[in-house]
PDB file with one MODEL, atoms N, CA, C and O in Angstrom:
MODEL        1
ATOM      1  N   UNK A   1     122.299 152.568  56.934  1.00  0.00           N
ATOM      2  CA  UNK A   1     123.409 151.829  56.375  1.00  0.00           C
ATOM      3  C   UNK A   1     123.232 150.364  56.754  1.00  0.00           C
ATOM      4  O   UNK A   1     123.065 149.972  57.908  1.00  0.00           O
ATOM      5  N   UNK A   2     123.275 149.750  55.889  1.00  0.00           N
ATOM      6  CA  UNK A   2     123.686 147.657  56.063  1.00  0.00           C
ATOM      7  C   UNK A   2     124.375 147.308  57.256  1.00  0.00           C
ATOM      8  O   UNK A   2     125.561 147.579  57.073  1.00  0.00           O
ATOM      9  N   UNK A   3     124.225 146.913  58.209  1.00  0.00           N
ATOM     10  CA  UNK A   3     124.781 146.149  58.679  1.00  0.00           C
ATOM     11  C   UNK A   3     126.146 145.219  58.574  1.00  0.00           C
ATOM     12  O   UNK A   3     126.842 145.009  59.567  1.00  0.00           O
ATOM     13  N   UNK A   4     126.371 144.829  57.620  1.00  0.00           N
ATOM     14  CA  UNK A   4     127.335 144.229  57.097  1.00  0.00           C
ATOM     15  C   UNK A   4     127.939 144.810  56.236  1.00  0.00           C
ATOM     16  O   UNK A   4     128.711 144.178  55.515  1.00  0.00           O
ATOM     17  N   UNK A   5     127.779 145.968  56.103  1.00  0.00           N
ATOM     18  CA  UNK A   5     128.936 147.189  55.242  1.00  0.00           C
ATOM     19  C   UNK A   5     129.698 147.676  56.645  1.00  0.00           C
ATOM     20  O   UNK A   5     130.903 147.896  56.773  1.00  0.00           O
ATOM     21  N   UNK A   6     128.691 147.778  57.629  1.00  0.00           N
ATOM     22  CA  UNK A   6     129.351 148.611  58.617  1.00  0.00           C
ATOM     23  C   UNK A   6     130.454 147.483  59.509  1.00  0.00           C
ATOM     24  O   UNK A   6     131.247 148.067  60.247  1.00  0.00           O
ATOM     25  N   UNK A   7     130.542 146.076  59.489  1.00  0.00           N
ATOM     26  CA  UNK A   7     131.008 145.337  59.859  1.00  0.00           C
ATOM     27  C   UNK A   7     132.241 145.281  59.199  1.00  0.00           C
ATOM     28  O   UNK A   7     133.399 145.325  59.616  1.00  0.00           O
ATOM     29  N   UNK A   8     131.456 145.111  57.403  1.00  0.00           N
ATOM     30  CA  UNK A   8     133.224 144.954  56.794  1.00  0.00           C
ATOM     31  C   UNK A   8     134.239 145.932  56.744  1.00  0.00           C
ATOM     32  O   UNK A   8     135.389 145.615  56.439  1.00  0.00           O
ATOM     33  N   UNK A   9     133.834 147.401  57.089  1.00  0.00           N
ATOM     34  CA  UNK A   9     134.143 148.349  57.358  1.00  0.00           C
ATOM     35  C   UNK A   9     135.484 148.179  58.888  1.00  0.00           C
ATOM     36  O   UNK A   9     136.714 148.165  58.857  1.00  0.00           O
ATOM     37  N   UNK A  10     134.503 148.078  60.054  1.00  0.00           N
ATOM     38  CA  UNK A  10     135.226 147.838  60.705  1.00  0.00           C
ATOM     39  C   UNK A  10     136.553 146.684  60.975  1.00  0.00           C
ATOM     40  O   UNK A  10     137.463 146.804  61.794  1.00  0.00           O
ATOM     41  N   UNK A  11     136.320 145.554  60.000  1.00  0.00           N
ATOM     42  CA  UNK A  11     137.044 144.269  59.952  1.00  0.00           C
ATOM     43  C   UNK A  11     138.557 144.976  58.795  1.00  0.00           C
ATOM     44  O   UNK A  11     139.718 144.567  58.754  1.00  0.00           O
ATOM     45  N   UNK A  12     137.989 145.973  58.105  1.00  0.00           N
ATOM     46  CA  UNK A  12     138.915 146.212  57.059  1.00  0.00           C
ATOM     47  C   UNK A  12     139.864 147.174  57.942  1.00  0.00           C
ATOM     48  O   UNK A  12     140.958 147.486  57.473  1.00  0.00           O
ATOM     49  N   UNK A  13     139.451 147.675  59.270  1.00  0.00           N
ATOM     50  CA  UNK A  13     140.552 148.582  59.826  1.00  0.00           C
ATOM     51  C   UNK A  13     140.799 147.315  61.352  1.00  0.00           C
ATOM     52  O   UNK A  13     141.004 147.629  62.525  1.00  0.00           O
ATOM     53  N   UNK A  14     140.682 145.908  60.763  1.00  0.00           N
ATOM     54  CA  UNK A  14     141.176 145.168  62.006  1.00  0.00           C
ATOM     55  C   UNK A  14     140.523 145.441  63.853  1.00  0.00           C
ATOM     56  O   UNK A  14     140.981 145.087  64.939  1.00  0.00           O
ATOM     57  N   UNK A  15     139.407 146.146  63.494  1.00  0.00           N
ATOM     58  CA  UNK A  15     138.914 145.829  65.214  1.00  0.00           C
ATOM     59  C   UNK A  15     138.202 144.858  65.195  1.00  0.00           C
ATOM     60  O   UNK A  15     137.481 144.443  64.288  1.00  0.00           O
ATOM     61  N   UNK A  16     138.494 144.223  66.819  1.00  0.00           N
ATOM     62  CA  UNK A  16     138.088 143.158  67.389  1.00  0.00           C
ATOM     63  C   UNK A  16     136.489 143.155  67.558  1.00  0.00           C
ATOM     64  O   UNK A  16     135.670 144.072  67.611  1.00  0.00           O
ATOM     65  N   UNK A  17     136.398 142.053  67.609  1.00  0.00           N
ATOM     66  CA  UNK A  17     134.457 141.865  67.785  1.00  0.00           C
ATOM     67  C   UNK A  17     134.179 140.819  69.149  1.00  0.00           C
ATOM     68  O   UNK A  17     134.292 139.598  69.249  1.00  0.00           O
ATOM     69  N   UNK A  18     133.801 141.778  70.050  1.00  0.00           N
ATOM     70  CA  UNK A  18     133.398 140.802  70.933  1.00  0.00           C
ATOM     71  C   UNK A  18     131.575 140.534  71.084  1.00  0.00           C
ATOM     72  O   UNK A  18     130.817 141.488  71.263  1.00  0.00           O
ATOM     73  N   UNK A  19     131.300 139.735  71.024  1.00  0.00           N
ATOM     74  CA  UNK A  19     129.801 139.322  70.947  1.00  0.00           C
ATOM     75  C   UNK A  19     128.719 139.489  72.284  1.00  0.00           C
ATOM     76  O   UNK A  19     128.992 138.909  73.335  1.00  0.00           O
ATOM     77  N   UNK A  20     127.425 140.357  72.157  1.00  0.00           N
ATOM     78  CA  UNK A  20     126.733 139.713  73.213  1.00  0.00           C
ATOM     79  C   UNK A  20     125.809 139.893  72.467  1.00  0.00           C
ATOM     80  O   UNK A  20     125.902 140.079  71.254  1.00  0.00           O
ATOM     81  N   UNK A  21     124.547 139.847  73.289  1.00  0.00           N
ATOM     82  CA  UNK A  21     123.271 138.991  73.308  1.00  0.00           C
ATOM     83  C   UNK A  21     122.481 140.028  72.056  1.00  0.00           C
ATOM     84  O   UNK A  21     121.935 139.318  71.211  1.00  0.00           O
ATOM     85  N   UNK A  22     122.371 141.065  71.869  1.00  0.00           N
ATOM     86  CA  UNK A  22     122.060 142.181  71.134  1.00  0.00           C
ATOM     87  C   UNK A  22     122.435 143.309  70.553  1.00  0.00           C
ATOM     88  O   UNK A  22     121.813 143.792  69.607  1.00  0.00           O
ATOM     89  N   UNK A  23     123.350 143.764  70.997  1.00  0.00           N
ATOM     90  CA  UNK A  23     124.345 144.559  70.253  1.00  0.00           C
ATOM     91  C   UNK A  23     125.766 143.408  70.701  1.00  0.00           C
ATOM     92  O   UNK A  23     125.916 142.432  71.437  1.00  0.00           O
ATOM     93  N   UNK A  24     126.991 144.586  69.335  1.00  0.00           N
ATOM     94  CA  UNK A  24     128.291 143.579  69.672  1.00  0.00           C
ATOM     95  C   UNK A  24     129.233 145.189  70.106  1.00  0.00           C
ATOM     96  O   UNK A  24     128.905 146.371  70.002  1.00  0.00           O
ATOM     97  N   UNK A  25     130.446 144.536  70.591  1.00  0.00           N
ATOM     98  CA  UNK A  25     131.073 145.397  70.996  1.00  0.00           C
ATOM     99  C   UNK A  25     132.458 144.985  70.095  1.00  0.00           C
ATOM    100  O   UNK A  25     133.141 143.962  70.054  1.00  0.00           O
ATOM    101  N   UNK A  26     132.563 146.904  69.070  1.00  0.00           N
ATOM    102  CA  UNK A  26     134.029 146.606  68.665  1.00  0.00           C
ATOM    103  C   UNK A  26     134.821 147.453  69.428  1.00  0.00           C
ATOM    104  O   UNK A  26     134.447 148.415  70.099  1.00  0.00           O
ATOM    105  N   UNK A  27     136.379 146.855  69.215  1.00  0.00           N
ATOM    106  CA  UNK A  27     137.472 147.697  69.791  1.00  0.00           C
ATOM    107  C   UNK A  27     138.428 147.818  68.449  1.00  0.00           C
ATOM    108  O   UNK A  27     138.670 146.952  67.609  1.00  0.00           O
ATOM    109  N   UNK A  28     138.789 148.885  68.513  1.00  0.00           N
ATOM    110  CA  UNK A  28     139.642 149.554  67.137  1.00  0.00           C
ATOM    111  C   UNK A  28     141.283 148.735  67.859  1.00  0.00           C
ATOM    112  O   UNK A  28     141.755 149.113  68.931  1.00  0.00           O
ATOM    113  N   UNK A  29     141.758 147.899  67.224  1.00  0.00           N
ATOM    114  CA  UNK A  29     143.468 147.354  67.557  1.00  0.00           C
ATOM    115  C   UNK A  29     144.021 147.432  67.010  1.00  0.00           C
ATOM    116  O   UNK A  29     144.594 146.352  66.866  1.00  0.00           O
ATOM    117  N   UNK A  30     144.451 148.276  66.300  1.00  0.00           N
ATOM    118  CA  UNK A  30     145.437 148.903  64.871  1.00  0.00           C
ATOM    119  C   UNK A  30     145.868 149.762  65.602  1.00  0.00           C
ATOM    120  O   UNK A  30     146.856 149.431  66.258  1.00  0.00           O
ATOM    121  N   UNK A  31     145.357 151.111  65.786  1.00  0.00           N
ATOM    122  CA  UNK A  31     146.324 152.308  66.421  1.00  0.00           C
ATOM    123  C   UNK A  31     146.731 152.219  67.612  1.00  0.00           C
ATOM    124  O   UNK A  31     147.863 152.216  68.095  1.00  0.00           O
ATOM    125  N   UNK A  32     145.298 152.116  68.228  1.00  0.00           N
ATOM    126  CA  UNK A  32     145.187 152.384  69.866  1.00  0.00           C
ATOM    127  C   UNK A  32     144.707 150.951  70.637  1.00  0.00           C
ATOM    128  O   UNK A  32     145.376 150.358  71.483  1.00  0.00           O
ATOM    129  N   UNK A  33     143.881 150.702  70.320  1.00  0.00           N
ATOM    130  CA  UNK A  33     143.169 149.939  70.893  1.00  0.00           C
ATOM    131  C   UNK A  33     142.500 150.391  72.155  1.00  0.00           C
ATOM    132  O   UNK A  33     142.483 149.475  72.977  1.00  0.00           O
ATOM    133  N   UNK A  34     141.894 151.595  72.624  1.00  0.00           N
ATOM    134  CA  UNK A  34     141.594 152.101  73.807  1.00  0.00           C
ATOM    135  C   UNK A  34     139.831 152.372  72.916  1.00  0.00           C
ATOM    136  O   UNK A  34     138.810 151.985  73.484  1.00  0.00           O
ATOM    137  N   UNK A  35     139.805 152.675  72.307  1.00  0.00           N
ATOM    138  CA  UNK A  35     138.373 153.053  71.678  1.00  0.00           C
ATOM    139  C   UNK A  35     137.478 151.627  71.072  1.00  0.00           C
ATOM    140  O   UNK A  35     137.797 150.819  70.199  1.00  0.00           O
ATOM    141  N   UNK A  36     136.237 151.717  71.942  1.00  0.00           N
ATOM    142  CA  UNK A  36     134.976 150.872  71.100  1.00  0.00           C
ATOM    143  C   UNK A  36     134.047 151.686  71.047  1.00  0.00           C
ATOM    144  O   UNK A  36     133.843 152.815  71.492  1.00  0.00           O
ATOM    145  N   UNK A  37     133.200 150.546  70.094  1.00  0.00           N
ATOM    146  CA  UNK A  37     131.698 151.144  69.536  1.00  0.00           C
ATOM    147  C   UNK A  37     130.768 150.127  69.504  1.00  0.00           C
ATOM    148  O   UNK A  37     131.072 149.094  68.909  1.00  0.00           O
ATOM    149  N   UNK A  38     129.407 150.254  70.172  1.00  0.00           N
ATOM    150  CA  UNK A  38     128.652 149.718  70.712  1.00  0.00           C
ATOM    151  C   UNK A  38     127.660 149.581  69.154  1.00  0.00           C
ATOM    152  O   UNK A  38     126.906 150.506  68.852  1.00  0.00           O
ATOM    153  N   UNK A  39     127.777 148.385  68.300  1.00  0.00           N
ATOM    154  CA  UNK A  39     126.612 148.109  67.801  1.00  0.00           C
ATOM    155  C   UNK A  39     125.757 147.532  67.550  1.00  0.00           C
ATOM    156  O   UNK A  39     126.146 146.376  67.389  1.00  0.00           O
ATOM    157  N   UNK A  40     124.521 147.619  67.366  1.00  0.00           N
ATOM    158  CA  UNK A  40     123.127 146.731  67.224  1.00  0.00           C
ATOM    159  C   UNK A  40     123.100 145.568  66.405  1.00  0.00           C
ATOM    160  O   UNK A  40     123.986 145.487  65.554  1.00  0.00           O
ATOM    161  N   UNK A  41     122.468 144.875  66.468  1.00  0.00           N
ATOM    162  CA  UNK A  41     122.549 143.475  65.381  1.00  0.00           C
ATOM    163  C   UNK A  41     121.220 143.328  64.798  1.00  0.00           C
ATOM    164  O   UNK A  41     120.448 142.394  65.014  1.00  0.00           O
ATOM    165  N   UNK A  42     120.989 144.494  63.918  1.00  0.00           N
ATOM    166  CA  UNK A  42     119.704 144.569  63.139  1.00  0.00           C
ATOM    167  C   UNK A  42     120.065 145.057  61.977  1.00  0.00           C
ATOM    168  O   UNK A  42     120.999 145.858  61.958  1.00  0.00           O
ATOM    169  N   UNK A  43     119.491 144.730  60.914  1.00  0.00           N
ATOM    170  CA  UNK A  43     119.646 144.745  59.316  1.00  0.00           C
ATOM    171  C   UNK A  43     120.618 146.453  58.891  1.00  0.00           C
ATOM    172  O   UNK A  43     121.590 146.715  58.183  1.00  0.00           O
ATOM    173  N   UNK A  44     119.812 147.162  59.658  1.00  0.00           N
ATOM    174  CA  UNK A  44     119.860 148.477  59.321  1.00  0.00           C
ATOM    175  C   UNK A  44     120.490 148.700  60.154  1.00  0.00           C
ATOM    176  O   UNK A  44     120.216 148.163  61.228  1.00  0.00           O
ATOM    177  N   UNK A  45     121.671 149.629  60.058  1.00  0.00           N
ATOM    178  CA  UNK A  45     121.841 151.114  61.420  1.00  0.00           C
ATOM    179  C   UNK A  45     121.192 151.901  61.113  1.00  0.00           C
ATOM    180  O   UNK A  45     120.968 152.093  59.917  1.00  0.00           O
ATOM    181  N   UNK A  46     120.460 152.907  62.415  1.00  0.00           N
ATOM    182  CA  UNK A  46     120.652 154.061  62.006  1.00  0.00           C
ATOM    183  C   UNK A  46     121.755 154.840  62.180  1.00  0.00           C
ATOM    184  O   UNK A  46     122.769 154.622  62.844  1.00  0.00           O
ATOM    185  N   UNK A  47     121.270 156.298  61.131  1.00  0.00           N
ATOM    186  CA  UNK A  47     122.203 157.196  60.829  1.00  0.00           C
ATOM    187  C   UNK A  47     122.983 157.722  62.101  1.00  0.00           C
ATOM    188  O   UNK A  47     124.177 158.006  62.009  1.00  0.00           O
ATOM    189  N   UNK A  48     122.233 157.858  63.383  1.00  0.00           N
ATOM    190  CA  UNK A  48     122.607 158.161  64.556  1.00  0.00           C
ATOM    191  C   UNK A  48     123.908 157.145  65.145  1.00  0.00           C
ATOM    192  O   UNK A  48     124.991 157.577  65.542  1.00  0.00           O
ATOM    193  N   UNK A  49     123.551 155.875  65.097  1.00  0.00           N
ATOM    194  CA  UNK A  49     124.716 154.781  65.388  1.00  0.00           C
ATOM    195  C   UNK A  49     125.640 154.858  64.459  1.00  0.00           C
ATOM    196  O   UNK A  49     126.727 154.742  65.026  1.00  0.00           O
ATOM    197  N   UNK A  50     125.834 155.049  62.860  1.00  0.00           N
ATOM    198  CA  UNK A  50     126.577 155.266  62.636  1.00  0.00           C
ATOM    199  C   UNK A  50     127.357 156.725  62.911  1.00  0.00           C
ATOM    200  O   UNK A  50     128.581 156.606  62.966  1.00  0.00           O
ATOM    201  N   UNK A  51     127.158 157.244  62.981  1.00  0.00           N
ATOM    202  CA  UNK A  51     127.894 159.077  63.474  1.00  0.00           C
ATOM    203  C   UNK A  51     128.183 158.788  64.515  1.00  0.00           C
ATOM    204  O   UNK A  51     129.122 159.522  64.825  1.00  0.00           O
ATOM    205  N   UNK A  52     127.886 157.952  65.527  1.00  0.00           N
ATOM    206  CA  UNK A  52     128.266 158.092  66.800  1.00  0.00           C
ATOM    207  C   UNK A  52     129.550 156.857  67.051  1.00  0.00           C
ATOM    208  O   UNK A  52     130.468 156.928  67.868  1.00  0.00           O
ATOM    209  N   UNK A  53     129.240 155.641  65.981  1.00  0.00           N
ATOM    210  CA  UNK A  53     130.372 154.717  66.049  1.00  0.00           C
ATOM    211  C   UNK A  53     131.718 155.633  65.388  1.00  0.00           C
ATOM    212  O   UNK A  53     132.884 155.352  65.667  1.00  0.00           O
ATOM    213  N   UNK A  54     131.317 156.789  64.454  1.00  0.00           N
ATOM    214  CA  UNK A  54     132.584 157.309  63.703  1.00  0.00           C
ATOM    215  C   UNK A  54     133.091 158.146  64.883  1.00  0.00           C
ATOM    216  O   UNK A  54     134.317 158.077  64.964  1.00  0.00           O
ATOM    217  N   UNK A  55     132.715 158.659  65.508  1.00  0.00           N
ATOM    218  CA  UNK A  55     132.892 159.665  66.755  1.00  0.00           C
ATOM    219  C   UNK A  55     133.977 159.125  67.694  1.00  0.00           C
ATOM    220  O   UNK A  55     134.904 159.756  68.201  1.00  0.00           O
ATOM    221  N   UNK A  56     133.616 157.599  67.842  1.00  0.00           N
ATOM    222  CA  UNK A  56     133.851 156.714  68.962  1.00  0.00           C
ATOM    223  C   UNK A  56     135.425 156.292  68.798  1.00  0.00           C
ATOM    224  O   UNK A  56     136.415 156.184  69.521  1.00  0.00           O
ATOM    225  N   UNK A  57     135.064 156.112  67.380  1.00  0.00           N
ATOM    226  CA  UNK A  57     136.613 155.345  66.541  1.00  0.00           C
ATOM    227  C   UNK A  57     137.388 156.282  66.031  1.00  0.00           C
ATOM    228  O   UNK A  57     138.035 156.070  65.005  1.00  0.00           O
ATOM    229  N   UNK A  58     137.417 157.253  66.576  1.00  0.00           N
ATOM    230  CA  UNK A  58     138.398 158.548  66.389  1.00  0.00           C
ATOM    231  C   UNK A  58     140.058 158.583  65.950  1.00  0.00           C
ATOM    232  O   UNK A  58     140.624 159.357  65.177  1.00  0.00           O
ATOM    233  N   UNK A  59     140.472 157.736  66.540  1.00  0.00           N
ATOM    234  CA  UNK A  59     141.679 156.703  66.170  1.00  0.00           C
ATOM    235  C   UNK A  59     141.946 156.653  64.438  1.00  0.00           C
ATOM    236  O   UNK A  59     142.950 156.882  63.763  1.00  0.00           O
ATOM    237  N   UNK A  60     140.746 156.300  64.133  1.00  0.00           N
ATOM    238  CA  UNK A  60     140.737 155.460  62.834  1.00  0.00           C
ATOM    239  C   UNK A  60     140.652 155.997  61.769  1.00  0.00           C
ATOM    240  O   UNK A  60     139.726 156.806  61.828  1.00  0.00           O
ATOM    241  N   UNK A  61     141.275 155.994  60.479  1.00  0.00           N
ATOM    242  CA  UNK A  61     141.213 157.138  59.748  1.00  0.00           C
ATOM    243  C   UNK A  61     140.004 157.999  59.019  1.00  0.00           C
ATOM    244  O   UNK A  61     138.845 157.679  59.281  1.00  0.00           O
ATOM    245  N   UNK A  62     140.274 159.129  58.071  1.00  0.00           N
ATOM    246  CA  UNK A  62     139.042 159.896  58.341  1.00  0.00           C
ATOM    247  C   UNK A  62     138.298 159.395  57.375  1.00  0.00           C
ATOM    248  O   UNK A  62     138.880 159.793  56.366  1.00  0.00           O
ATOM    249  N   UNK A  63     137.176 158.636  56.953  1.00  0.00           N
ATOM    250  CA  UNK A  63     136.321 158.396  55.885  1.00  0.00           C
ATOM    251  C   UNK A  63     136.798 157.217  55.993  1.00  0.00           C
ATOM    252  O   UNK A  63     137.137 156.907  54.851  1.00  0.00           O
ATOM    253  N   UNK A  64     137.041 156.317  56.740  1.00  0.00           N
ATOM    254  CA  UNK A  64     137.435 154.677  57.375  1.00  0.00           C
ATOM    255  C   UNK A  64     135.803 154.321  56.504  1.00  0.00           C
ATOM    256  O   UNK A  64     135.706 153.839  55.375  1.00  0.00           O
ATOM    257  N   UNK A  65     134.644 154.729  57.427  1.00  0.00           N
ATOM    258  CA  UNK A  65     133.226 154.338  57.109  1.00  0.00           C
ATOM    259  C   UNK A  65     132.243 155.014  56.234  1.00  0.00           C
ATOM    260  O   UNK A  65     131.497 155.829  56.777  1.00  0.00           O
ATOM    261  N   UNK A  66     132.146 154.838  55.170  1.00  0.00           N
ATOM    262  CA  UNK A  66     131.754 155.422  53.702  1.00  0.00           C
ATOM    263  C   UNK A  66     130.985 154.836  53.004  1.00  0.00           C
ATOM    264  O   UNK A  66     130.694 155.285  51.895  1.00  0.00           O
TER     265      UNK A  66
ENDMDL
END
């Protein structure tokens, strides 16, 4: 999956983006705000990072990332 699907994805359910050096860290702040997801800053995810960011963001509704 794009990179920037999976971003606008997360921006469209309002979690925060905090930045570091190689991956970024979101936090879901709509429901809970207790859940993040650790992702990479490369063109592609893999399929694994995404299943595991949907896992993470449990909070968030079901098919949020599609």
């Amino acid at each position: 999956m794009k990179l920037r699907k999976v971003i606008q994805a997360l921006r469209r359910q309002r979690c925060t983006l905090e930045n570091g050096k190689e991956h970024d860290k979101w936090t879901c702040a709509k429901p809970c705000g207790k859940h993040t997801a650790i992702i990479p800053r490369h063109k592609e995810v893999s399929p694994g990072v995404v299943g595991d960011t949907i896992k993470r963001m449990e909070c968030l509704p079901e098919g949020w990332l599609q």
